[in-house]
One Martini backbone bead per residue (centre of mass of N, CA, C, O) as a GRO file, in nm:
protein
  458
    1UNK     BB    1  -3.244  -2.082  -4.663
    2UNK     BB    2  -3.174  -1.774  -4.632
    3UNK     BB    3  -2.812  -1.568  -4.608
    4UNK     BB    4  -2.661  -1.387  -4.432
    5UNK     BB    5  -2.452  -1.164  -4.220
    6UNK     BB    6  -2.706  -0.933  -4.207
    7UNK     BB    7  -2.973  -0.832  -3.976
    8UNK     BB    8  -3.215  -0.624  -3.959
    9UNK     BB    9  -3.478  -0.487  -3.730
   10UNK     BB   10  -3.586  -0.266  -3.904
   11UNK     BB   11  -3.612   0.109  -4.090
   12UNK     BB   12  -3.521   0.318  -3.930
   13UNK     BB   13  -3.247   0.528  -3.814
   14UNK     BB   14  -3.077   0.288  -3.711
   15UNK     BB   15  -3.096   0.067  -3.910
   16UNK     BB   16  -3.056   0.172  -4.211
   17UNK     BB   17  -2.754   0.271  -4.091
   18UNK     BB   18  -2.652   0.001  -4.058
   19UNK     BB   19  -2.723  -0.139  -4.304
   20UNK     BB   20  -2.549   0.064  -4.495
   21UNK     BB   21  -2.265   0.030  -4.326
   22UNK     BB   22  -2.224  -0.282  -4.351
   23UNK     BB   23  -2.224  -0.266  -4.679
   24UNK     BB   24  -1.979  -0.121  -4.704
   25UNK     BB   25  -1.809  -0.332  -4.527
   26UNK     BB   26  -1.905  -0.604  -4.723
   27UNK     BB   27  -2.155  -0.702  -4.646
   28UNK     BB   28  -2.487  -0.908  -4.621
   29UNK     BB   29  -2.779  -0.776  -4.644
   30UNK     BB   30  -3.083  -0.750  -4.419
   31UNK     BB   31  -3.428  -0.553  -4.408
   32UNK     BB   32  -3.702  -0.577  -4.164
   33UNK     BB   33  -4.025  -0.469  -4.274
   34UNK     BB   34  -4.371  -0.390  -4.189
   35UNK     BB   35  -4.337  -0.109  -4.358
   36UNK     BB   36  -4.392   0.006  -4.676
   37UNK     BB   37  -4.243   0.263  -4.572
   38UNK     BB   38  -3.936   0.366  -4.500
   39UNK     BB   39  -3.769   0.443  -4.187
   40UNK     BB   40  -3.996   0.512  -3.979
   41UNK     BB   41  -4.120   0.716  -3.739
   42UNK     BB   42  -3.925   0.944  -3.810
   43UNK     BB   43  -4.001   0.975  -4.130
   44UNK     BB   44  -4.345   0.915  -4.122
   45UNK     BB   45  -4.442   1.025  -3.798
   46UNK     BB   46  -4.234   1.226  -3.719
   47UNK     BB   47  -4.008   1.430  -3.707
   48UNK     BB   48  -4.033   1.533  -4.034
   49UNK     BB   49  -4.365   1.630  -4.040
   50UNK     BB   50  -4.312   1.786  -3.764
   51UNK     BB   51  -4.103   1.981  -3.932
   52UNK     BB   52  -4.278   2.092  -4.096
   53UNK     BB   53  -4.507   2.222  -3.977
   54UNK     BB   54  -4.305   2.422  -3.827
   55UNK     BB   55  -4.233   2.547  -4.059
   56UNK     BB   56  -4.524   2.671  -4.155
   57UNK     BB   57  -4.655   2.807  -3.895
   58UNK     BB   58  -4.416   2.980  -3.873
   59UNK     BB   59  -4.480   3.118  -4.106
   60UNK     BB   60  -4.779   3.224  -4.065
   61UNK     BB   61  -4.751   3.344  -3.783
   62UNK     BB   62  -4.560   3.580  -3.914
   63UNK     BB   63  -4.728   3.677  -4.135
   64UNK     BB   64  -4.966   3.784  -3.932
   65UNK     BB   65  -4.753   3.854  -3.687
   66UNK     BB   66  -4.413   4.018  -3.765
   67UNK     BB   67  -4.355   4.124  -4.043
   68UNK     BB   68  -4.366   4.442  -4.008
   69UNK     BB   69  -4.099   4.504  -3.896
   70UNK     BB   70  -3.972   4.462  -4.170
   71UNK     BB   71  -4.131   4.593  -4.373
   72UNK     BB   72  -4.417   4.405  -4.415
   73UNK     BB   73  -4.706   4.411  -4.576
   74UNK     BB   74  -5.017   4.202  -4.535
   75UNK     BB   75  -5.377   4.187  -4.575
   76UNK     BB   76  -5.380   3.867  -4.618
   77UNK     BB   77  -5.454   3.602  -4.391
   78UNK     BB   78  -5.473   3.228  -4.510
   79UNK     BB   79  -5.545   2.924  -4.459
   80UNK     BB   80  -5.404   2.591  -4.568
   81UNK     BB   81  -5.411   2.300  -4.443
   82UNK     BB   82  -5.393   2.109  -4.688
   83UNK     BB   83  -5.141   2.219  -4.830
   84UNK     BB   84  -4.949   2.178  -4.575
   85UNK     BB   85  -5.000   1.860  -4.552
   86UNK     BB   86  -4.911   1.793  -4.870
   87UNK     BB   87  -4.647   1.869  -4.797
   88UNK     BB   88  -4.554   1.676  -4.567
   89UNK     BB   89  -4.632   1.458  -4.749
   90UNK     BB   90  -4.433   1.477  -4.965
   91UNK     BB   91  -4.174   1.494  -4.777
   92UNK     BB   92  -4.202   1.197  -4.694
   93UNK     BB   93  -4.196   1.058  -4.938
   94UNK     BB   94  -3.916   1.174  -5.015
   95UNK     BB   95  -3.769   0.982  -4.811
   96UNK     BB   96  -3.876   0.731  -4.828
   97UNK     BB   97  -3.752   0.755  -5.139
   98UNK     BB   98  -3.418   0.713  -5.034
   99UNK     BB   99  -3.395   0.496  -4.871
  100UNK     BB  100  -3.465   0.298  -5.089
  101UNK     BB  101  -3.238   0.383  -5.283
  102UNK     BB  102  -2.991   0.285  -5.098
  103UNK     BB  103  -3.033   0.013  -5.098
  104UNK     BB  104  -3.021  -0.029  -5.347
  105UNK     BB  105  -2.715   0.093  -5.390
  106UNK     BB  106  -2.622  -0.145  -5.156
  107UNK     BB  107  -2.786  -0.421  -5.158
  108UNK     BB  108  -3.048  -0.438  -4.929
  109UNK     BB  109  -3.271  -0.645  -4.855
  110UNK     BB  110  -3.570  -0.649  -4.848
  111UNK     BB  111  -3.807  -0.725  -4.619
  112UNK     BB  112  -4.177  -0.774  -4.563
  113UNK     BB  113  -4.246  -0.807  -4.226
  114UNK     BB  114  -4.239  -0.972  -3.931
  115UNK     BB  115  -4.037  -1.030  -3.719
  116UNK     BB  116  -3.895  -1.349  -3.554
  117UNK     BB  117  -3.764  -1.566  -3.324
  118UNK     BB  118  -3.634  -1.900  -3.333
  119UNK     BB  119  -3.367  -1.869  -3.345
  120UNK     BB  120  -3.068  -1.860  -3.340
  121UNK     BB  121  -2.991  -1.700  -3.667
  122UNK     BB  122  -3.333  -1.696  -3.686
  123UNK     BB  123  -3.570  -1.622  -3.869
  124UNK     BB  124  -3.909  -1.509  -3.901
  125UNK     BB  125  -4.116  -1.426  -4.200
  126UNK     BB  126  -4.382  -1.537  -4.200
  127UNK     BB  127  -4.309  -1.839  -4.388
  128UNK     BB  128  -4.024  -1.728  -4.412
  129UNK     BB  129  -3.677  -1.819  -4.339
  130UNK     BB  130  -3.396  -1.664  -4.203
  131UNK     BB  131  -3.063  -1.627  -4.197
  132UNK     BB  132  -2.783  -1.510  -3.957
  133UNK     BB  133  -2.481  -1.429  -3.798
  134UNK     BB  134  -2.646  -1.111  -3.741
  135UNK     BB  135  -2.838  -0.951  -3.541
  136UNK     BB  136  -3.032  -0.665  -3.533
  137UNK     BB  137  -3.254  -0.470  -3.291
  138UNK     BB  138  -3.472  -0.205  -3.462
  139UNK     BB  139  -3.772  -0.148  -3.343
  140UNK     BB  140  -3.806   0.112  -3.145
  141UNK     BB  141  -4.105   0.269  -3.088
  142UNK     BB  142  -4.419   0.408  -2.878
  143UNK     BB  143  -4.634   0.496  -2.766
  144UNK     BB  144  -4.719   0.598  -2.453
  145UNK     BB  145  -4.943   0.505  -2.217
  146UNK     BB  146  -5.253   0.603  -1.999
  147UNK     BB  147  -5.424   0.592  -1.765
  148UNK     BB  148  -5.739   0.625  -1.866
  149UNK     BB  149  -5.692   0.707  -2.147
  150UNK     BB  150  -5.875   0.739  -2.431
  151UNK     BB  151  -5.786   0.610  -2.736
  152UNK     BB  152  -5.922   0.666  -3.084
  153UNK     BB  153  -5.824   0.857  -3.322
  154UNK     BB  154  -5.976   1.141  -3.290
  155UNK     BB  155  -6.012   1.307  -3.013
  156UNK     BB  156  -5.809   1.101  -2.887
  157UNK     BB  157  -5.445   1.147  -2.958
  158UNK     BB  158  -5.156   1.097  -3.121
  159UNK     BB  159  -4.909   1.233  -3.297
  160UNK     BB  160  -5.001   1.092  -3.538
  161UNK     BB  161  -5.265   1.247  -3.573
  162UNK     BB  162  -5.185   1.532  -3.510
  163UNK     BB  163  -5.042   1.520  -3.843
  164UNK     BB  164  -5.385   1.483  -3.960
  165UNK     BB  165  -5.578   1.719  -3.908
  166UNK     BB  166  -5.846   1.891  -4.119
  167UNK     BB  167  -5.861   2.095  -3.823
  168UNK     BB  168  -5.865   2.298  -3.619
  169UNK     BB  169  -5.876   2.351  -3.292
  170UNK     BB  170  -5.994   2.526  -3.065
  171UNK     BB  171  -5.945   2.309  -2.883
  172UNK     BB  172  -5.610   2.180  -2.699
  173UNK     BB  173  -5.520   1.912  -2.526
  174UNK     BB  174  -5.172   1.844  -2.353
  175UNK     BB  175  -5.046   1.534  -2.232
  176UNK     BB  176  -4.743   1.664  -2.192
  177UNK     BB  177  -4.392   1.896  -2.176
  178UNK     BB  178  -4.211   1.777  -2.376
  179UNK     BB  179  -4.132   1.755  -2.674
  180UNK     BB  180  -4.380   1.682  -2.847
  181UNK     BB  181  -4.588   1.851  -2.684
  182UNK     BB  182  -4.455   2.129  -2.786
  183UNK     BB  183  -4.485   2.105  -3.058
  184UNK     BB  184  -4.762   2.048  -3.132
  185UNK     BB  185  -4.898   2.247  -2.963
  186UNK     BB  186  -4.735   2.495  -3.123
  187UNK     BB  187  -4.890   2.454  -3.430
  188UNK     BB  188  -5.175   2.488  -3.342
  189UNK     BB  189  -5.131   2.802  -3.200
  190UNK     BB  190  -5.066   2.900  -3.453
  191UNK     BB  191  -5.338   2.759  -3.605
  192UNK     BB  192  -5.586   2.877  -3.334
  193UNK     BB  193  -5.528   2.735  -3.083
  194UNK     BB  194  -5.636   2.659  -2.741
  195UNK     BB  195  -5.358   2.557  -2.544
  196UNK     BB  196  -5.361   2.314  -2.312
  197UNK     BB  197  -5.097   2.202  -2.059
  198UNK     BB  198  -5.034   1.881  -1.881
  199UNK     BB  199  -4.815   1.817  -1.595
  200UNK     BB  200  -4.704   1.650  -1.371
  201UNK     BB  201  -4.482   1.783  -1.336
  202UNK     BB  202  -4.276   2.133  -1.195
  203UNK     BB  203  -4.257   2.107  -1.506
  204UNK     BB  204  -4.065   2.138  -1.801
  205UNK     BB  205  -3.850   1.969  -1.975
  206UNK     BB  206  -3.761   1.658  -1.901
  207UNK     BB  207  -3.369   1.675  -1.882
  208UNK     BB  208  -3.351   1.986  -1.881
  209UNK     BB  209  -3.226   2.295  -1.794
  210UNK     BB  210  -3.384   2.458  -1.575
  211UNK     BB  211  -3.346   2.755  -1.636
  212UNK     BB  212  -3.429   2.687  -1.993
  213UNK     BB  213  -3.670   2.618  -1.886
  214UNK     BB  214  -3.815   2.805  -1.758
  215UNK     BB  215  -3.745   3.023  -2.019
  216UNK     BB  216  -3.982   2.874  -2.183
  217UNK     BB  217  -4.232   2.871  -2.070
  218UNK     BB  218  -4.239   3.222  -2.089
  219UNK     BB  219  -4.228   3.196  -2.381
  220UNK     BB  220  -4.498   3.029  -2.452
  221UNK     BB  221  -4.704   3.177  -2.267
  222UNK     BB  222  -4.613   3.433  -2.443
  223UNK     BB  223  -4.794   3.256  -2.709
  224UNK     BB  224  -5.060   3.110  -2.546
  225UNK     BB  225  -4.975   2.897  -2.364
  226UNK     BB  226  -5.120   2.678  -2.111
  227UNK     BB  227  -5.001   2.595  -1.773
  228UNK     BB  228  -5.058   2.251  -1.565
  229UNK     BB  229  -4.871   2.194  -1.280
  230UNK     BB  230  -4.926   1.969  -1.132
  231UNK     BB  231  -5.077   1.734  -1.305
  232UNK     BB  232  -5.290   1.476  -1.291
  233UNK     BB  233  -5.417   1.234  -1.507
  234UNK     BB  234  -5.671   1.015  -1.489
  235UNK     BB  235  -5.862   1.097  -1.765
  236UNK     BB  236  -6.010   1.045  -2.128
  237UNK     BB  237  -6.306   1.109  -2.281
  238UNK     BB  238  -6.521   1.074  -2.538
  239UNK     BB  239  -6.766   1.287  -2.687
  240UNK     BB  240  -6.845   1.305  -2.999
  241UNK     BB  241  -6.667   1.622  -3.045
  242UNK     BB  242  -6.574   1.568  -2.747
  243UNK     BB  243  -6.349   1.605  -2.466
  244UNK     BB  244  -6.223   1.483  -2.120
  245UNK     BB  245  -6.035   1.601  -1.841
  246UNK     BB  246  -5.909   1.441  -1.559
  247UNK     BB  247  -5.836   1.543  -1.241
  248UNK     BB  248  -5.635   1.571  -0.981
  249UNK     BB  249  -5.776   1.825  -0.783
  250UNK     BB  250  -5.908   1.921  -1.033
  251UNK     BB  251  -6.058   2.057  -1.286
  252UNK     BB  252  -6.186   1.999  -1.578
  253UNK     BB  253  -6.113   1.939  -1.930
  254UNK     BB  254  -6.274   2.078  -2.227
  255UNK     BB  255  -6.231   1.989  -2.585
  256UNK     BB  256  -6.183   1.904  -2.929
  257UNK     BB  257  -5.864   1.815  -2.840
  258UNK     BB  258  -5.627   1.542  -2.796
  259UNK     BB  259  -5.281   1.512  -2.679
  260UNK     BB  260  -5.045   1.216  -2.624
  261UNK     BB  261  -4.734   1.299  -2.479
  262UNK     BB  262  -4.576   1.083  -2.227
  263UNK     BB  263  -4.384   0.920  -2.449
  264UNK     BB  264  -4.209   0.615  -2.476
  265UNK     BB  265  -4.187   0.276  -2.594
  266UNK     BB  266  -4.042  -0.044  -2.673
  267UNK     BB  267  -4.076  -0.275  -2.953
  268UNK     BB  268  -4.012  -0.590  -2.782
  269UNK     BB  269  -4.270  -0.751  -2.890
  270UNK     BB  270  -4.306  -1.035  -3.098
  271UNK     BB  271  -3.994  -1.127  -3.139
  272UNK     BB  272  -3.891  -1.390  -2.998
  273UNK     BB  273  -3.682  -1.400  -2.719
  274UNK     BB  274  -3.739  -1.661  -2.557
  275UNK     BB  275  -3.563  -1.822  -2.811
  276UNK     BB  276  -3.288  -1.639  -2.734
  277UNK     BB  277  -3.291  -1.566  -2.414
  278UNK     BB  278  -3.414  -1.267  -2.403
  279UNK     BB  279  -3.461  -1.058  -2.148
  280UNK     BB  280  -3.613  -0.768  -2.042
  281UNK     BB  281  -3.687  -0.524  -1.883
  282UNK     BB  282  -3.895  -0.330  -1.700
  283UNK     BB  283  -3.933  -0.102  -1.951
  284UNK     BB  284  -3.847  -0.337  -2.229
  285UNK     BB  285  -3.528  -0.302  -2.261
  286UNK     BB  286  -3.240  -0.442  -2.395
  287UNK     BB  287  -2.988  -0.556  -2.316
  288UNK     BB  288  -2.669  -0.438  -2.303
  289UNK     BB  289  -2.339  -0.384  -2.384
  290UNK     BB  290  -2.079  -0.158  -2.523
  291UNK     BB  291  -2.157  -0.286  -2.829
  292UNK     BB  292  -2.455  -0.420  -2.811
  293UNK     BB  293  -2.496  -0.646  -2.681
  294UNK     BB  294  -2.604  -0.930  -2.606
  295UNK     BB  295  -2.598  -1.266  -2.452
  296UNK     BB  296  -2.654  -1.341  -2.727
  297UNK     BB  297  -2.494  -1.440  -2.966
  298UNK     BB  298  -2.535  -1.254  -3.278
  299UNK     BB  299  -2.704  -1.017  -3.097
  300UNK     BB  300  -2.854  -0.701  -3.149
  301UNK     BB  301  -2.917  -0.361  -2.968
  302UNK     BB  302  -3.064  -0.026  -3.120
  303UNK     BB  303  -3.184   0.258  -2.959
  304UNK     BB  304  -3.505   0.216  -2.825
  305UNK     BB  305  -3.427  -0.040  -2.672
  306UNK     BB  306  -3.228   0.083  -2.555
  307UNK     BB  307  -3.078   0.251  -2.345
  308UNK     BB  308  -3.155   0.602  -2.365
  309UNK     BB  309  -3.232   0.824  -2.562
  310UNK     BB  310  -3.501   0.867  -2.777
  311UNK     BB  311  -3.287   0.921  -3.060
  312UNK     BB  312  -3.203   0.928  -3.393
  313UNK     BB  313  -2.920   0.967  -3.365
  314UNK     BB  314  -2.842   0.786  -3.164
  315UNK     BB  315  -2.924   0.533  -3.340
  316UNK     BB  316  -2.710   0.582  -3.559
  317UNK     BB  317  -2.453   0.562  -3.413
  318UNK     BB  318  -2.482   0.294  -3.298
  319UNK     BB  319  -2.520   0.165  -3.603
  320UNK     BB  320  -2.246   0.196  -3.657
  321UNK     BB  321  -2.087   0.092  -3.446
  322UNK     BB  322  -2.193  -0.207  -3.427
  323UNK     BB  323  -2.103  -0.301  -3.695
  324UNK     BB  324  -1.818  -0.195  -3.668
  325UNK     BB  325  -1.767  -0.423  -3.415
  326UNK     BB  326  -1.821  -0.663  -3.598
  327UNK     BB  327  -1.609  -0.615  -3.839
  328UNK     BB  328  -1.352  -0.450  -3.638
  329UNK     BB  329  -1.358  -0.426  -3.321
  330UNK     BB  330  -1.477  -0.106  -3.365
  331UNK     BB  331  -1.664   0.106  -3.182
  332UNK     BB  332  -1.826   0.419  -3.055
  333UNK     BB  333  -2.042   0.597  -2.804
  334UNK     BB  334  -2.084   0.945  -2.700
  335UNK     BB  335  -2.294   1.000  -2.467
  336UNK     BB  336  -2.182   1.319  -2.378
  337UNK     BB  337  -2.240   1.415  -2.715
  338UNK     BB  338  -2.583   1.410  -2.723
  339UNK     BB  339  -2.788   1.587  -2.858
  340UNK     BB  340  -3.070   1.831  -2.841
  341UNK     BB  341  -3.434   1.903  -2.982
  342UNK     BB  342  -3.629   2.186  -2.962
  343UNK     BB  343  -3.860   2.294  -3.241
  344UNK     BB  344  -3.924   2.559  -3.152
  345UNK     BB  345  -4.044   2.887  -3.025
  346UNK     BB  346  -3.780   2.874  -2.955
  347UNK     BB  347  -3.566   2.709  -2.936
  348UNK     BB  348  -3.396   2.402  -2.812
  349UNK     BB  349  -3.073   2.328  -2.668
  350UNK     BB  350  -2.843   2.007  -2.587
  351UNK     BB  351  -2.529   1.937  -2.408
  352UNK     BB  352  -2.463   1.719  -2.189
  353UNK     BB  353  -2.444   1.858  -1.879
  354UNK     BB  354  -2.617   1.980  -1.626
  355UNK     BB  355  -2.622   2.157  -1.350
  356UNK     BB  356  -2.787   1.947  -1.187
  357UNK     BB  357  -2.574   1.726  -1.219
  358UNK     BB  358  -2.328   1.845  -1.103
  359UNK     BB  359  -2.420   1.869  -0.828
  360UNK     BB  360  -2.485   1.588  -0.750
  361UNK     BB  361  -2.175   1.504  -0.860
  362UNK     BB  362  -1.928   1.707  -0.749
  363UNK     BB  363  -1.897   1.920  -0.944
  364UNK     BB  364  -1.671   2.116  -1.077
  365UNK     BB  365  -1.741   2.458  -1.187
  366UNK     BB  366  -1.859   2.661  -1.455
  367UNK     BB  367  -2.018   2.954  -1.610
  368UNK     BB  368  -2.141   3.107  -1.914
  369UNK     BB  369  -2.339   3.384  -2.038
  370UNK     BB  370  -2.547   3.488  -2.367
  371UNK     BB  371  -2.802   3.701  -2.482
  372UNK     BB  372  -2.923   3.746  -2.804
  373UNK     BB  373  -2.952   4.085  -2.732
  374UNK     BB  374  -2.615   4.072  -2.793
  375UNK     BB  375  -2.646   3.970  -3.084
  376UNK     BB  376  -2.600   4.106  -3.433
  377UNK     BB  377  -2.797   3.878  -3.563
  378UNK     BB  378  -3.046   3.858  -3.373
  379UNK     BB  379  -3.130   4.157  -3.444
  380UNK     BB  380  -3.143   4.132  -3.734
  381UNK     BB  381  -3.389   3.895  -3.712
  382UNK     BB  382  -3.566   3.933  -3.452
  383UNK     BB  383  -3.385   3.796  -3.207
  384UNK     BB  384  -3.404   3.813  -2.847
  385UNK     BB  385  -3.430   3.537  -2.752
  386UNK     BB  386  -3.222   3.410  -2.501
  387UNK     BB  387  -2.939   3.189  -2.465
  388UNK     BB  388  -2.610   3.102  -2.364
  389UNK     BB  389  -2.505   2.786  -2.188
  390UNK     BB  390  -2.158   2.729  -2.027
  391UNK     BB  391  -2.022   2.443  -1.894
  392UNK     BB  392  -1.683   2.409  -1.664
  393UNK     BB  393  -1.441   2.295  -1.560
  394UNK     BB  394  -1.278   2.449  -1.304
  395UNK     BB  395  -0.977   2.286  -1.346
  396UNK     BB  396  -0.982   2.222  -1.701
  397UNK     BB  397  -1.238   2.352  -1.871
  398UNK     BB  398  -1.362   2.164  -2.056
  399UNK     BB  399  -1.668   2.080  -2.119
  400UNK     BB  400  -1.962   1.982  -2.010
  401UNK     BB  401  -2.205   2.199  -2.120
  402UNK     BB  402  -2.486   2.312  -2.381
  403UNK     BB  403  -2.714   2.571  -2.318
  404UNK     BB  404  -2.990   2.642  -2.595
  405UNK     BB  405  -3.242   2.957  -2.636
  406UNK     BB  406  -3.336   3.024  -2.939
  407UNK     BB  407  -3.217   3.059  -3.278
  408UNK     BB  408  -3.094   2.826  -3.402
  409UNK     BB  409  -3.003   2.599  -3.173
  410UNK     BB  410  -2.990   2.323  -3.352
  411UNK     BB  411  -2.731   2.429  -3.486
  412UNK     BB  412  -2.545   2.573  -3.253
  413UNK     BB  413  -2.523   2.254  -3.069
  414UNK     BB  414  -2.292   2.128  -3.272
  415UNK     BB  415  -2.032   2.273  -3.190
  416UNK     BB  416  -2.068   2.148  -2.868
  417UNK     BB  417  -2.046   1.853  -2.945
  418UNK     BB  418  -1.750   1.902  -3.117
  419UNK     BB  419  -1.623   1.985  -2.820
  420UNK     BB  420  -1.697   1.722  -2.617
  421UNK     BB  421  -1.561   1.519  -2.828
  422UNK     BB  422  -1.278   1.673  -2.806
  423UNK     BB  423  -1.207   1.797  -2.525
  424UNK     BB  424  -1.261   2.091  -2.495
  425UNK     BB  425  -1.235   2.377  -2.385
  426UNK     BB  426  -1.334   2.711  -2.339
  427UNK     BB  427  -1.087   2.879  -2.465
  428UNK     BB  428  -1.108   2.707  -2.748
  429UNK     BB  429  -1.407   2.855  -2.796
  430UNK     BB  430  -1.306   3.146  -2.753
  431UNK     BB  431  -1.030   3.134  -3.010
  432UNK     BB  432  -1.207   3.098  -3.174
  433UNK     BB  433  -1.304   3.212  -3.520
  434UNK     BB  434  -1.587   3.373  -3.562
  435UNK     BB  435  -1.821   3.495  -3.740
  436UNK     BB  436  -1.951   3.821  -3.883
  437UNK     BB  437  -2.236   3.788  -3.840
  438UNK     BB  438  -2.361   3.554  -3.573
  439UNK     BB  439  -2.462   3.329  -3.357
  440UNK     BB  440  -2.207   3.167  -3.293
  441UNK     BB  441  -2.112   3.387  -3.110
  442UNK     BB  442  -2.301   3.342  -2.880
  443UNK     BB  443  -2.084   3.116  -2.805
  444UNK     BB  444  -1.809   3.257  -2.768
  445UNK     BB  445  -1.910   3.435  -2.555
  446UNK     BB  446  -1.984   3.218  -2.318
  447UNK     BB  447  -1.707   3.122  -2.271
  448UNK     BB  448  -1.578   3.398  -2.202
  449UNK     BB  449  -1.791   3.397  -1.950
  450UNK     BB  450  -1.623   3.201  -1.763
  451UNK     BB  451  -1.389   3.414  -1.738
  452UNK     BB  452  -1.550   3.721  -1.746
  453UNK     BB  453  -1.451   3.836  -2.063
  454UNK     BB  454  -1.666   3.928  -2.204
  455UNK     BB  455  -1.735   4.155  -2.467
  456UNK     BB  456  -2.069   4.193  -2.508
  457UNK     BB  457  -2.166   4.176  -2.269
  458UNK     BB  458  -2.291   4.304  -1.917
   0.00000   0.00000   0.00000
């Protein structure tokens, strides 16, 4: 039986992150993945790749309409779905031999094939068994079914599908108004399709700050998406060409195809837990304590298996923590300080807690506001739409939380993040000098809008 250091089971962002994390440490390791691509769901199926689409489309959808304002006339804008598809599928190719090169980089043994527990320190993949000192697992997540909704692979169809289709649909039926279901139905609809949105709760983007979510709903709406929300989903059943989408108390809609996008449930089926005490809890996933161990002495789990936002960035962090306390008994992340975003148009970023937590908590607030038409780079760049929202702590000033729906708010939620992390007041971030003109003017001016004294807000 072949023996290392750590194993970790699972090649996603957390894993493979993980993985080489280890050995910069020392360790030998070994990283087991049953699909032959690296990278994991995040960089084969989803992140990724939709991120890809989503900058094509926008790119696409600006060249029919929007870029004429810049004094650019072009006579005739033609769709190549296909060209679009083999760029995405390039990027992908190309992350994933990234991944792959770093293995070899850091002497990382893959294993292909299905990991599960014989016992503690013990794995079987295939018929061949290897142990470690540390397993690691990081088996991510896959899509949440629904009941009712027959996904056949076709006409209705998962995230997965939604990224290989070789022609637009008519109508695209997208049922959940999360994070995947916004961006691929953006993509969509930006390549032509009439999206209809269906939601169970009276709102879109669960879990995140409610006034940029209404103000992101109004301006999705204003780029042709429909949304039918306090919408139960019955069933969905394909005929045809067609599928049919049944609710609870409304009308049927009948669309070219379904796009399910409920969420997602952690991989923790087939891993032979109960071989080594691990019991999972009610959502399917794997209980740790503050540095990811399981109760099994020598097991941990990390990202998706385990409690807290389904995030990639989350799942690397864990895992360079998690290694980080096996190897030196220190590691650690700040869940207070985990950004999240929705890369559609305009984007959407949030870090730390909404206006609505901290109401709930009794905590005292101060709140800050400036709006993307108030500043000199976002005008010039022809985006005005969207705002900066500041939460600081009413008596210490803290930086408690900030959402922003505008242009590059996923890069310009960073600078928040690194505030939050270093426990920075708004004071510190509206001190701080930014350069002009830039976006992230409008982070500086919302701090100082938490004190009233915005220079160029209204």
């Amino acid at each position: 039986m072949k023996t290392f250091d750590l194993i970790v089971i699972g090649a996603g962002p957390g894993g493979y992150v993980a993985a080489i994390r280890a050995a910069q440490l020392g360790m030998s390791v070994a990283c087991v993945e049953k699909e032959k691509a690296l990278g994991g769901t995040c960089v084969r199926v989803g992140c990724i790749p939709s991120k890809v689409l989503l900058e094509s489309s926008e790119r696409y959808a600006e060249a029919r309409s929007g870029i004429e304002k810049h004094g650019v006339k072009i006579a005739k804008v033609e769709l190549d779905l296909a060209t679009m598809m083999k760029r995405k599928d390039d990027v992908v190719k190309v992350s994933t031999a990234g991944v792959d090169y770093l293995f070899k980089k850091w002497k990382i043994e893959r294993i292909e094939g299905h990991g599960s527990f014989v016992g503690p320190g013990r794995l079987v993949v295939g018929k061949e068994e290897f142990g470690a000192k540390n397993i690691v697992i990081a088996t991510g997540s896959r899509v949440a079914p629904l009941k009712g909704v027959d996904v056949d692979g076709d006409r209705i169809g998962t995230s997965t599908e939604a990224l290989t289709w070789s022609d637009v649909p008519e109508h695209l039926v997208v049922i959940g108004a999360g994070v995947i279901g916004l961006e691929l139905g953006s993509v969509w609809r930006r390549l032509g399709s009439n999206v209809t949105v269906l939601e169970y709760l009276d709102r879109i983007l669960p879990g995140m700050d409610n006034e940029i979510a209404a103000e992101a709903q109004k301006l999705f709406a204003r780029q042709g998406i429909e949304f039918r929300l306090s919408t139960r989903v019955k069933s969905a059943t394909a005929k045809g060409k067609k599928a049919t989408v049944e609710c609870d108390g409304a009308e049927s809609v009948t669309a070219d195809r379904v796009l399910l996008a409920v969420g997602r449930i952690p991989n923790t089926e087939g891993l032979g837990l109960d071989k080594v005490g691990i019991e999972v809890d009610q959502r399917g996933r794997v209980p740790v304590d503050a540095h990811f161990a399981t109760k099994t002495a020598g097991i941990f789990a990390i990202g998706d298996v385990i409690a807290g936002p389904m995030l990639a960035h989350k799942a690397e962090d864990e895992g360079v923590a998690c290694v980080e306390h096996i190897s030196t008994g220190y590691g650690h992340v700040n869940y207070d300080a985990i950004p999240a975003v929705v890369y559609t148009h305009p984007e959407v970023a949030s870090v730390g807690r909404t206006e609505e937590e901290l109401k709930v908590a009794g905590v005292p607030y101060r709140r800050g506001m400036f709006p993307f038409r108030a500043n000199g780079r976002a005008r010039s760049l022809g985006e005005l739409d969207g705002r900066v929202k500041m939460l600081a702590h009413a008596e210490t000033d803290r930086v408690l939380g900030v959402h922003i729906i505008g242009p590059r708010a996923g890069d310009l939620i960073a600078e928040a993040a690194v505030a939050i992390e270093y426990g920075a007041s708004s004071e510190d971030v509206a001190r701080a000098c930014h350069a002009h003109p830039t976006l992230a003017e409008a982070l500086k001016e919302a701090a100082l809008d938490v004190e009233k004294r915005s220079i160029h807000g209204g």
